[in-house]
FIGU-553578 format. One record per residue (C-alpha): residue in one letter; chain; x, y, z. Coordinates in nm, 3 decimals, decimal comma. Layout:
FIGU-553578
- r | c | east | north | up
- A | A | X | Y | Z;
...
//
This chain:
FIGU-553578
- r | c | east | north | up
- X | A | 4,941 | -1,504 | 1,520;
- X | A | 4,987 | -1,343 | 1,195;
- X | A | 4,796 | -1,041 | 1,102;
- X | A | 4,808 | -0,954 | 0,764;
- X | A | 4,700 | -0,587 | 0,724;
- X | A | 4,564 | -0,615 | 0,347;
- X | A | 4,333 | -0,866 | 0,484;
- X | A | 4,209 | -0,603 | 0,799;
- X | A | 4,017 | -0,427 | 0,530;
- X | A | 3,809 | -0,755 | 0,530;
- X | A | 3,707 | -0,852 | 0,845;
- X | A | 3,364 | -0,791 | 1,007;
- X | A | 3,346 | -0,429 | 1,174;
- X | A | 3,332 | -0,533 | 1,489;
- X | A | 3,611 | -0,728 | 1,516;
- X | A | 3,793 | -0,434 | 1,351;
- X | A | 3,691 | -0,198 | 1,601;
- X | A | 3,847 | -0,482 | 1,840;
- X | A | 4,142 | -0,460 | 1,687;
- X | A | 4,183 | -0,060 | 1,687;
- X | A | 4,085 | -0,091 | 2,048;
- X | A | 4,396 | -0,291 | 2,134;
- X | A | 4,574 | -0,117 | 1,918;
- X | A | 4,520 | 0,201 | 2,068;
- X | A | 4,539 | 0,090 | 2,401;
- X | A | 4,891 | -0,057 | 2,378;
- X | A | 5,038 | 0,261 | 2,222;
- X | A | 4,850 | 0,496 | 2,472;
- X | A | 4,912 | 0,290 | 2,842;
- X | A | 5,308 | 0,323 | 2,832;
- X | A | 5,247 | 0,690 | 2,732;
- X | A | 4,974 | 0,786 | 2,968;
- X | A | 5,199 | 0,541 | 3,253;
- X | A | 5,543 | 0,778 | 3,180;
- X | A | 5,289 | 1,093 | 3,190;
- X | A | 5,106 | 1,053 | 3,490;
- X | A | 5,359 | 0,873 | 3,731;
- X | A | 5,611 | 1,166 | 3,872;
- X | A | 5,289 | 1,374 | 3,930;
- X | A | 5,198 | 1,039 | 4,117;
- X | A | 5,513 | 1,061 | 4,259;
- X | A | 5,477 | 1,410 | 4,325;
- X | A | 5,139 | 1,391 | 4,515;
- X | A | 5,323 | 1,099 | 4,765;
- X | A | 5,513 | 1,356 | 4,849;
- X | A | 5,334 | 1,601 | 4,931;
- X | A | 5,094 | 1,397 | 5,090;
- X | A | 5,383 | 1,246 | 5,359;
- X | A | 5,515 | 1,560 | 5,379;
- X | A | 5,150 | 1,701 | 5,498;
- X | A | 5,143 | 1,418 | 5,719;
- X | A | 5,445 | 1,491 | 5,897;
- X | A | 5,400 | 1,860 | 5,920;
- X | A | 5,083 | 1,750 | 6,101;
- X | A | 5,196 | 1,561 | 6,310;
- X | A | 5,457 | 1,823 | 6,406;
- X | A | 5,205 | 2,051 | 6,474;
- X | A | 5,038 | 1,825 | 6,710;
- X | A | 5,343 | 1,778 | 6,886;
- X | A | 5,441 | 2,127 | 6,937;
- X | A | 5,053 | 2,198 | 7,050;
- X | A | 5,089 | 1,934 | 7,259;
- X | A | 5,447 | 2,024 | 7,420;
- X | A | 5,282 | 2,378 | 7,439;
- X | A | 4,961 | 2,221 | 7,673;
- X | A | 5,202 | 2,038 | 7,903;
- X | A | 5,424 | 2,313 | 8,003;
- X | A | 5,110 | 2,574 | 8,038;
- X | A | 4,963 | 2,339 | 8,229;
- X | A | 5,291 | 2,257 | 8,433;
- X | A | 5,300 | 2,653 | 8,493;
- X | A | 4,924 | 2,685 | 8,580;
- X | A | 4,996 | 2,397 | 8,829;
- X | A | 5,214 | 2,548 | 9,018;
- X | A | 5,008 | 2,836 | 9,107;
- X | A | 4,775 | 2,800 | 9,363;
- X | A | 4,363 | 2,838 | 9,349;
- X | A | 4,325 | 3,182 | 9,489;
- X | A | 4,603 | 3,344 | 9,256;
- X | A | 4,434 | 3,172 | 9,009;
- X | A | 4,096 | 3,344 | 9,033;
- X | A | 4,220 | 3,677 | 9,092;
- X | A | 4,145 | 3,912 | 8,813;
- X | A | 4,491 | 4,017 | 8,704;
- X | A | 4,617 | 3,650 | 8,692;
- X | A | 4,291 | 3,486 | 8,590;
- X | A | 4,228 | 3,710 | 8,254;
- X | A | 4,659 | 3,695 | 8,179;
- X | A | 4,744 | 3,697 | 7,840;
- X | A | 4,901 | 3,332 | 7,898;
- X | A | 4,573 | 3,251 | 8,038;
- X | A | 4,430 | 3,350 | 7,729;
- X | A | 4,638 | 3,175 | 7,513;
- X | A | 4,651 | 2,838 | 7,683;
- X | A | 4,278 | 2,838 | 7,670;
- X | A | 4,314 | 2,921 | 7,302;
- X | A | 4,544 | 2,600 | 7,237;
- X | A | 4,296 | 2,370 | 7,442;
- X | A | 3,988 | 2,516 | 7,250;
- X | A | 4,169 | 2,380 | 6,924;
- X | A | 4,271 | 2,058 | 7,028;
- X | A | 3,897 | 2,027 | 7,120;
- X | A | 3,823 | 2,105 | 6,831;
- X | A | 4,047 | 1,878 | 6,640;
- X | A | 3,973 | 1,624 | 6,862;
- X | A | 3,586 | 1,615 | 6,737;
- X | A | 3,689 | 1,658 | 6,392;
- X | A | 3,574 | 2,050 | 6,374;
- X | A | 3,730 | 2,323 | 6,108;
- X | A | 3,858 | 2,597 | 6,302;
- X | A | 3,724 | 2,925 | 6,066;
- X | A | 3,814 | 3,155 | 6,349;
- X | A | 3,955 | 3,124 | 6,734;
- X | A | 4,168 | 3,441 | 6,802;
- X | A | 4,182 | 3,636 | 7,135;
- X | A | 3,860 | 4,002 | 7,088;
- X | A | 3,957 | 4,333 | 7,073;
- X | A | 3,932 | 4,373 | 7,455;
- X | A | 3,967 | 3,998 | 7,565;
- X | A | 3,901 | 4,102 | 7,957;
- X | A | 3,534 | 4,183 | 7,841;
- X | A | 3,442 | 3,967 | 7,495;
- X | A | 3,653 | 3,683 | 7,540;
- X | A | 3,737 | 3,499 | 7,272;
- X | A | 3,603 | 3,480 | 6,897;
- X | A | 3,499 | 3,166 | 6,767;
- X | A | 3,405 | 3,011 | 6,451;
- X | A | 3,350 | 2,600 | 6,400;
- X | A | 3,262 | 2,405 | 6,095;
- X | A | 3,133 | 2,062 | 6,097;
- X | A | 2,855 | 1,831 | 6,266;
- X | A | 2,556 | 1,914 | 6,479;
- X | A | 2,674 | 1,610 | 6,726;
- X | A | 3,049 | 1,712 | 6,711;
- X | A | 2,978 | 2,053 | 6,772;
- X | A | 2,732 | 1,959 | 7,048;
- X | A | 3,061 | 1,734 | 7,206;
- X | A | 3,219 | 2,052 | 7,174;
- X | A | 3,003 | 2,224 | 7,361;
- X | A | 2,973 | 1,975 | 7,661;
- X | A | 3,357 | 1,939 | 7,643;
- X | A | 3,412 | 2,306 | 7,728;
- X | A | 3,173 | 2,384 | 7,965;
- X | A | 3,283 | 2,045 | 8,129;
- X | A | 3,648 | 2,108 | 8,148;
- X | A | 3,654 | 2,522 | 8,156;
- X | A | 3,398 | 2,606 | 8,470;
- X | A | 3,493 | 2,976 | 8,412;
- X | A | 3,401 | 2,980 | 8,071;
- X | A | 3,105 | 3,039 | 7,914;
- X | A | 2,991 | 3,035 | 7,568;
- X | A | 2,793 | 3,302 | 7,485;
- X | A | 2,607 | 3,470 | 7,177;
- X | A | 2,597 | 3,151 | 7,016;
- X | A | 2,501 | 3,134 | 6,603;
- X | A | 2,395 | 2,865 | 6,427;
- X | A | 2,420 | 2,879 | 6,057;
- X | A | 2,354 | 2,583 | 5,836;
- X | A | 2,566 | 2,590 | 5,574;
- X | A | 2,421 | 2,521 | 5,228;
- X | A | 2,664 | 2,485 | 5,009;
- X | A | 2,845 | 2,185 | 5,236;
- X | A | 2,666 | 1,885 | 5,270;
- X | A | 2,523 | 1,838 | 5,644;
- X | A | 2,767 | 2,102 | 5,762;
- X | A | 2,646 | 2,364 | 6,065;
- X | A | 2,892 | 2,663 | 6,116;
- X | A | 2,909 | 2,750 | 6,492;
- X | A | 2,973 | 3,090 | 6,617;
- X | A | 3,025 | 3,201 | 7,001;
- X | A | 3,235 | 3,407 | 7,240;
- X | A | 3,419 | 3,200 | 7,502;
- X | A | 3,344 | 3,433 | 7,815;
- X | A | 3,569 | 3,428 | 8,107;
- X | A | 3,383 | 3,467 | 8,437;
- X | A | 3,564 | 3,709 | 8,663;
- X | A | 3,632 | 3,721 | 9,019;
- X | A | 3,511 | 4,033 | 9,131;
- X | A | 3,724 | 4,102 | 9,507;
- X | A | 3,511 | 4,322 | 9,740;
- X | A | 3,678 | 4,477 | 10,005;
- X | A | 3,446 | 4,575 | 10,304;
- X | A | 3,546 | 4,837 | 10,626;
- X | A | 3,667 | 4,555 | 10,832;
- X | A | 3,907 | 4,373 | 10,605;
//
């Protein structure tokens, strides 16, 4: 095909606006290609390198569960409910990490899980983002698998500026053993 340039002057307007069109798009696709591929590259990266730092996390949490749980195990019931063992800052902790796996499980944003001020007597703080139903799992999860834990001063917040999102406020309450000691013990 010969194009003859003097002659482009010429030719009906549309097909000259055809012709710019192709023009413009072969000089401007090897340009925009060499521009935009290393940040391509770039956001592979960092996207596998998220996903492995993810699932590092999740196996460190994990590892963490196991060997709380292996050293919960091995005490028995009654030391368990005691107060001084029952409200132990491992305690405390352990039920932290299982409260976020929960969560992660049913697909919740953690805002806020840390440990009160005084956790003996308020527990701990916590703040979830996401779905009425996966909060509502959440829920029945906990008071399913924690039966001395209770969550208390509940908020519910719907949160306009994110689409069908409900933010979820509560203390996790421990219950106590209270020991009495009568005369004839």
């Amino acid at each position: 095909m010969n194009i003859e340039f003097e002659s482009l002057v010429a030719w009906p307007i549309g097909r000259q606006l055809r012709f710019i069109v192709v023009v413009m798009l072969a000089i401007n696709t090897p340009i925009a290609w060499l521009w935009h591929l290393p940040q391509y590259q770039q956001f592979i990266a960092a996207k596998d390198s998220e996903h492995n730092l993810t699932l590092a996390a999740e196996h460190k949490q994990a590892r963490l569960l196991v060997l709380a749980r292996a050293e919960t195990s091995e005490k028995n019931a009654s030391q368990l409910l005691t107060p001084a063992s029952a409200l132990s800052v491992s305690h405390f902790s352990i039920t932290i990490a299982e409260l976020n796996q929960i969560a992660q499980r049913y697909q919740l944003s953690v805002e806020e899980l840390e440990l009160a001020a005084n956790p003996a007597r308020d527990g701990v703080e916590l703040r979830l983002l996401g779905r009425y139903h996966d909060i509502r799992a959440f829920c029945q999860t906990v008071a399913e698998r924690f039966p001395l834990l209770r969550l208390d001063n509940a908020e519910w917040l719907r949160r306009g500026d994110i689409n069908g999102q409900i933010s979820f406020s509560a203390q996790a309450l421990f219950y106590q053993a209270h020991v009495t000691v009568t005369a004839n013990d």
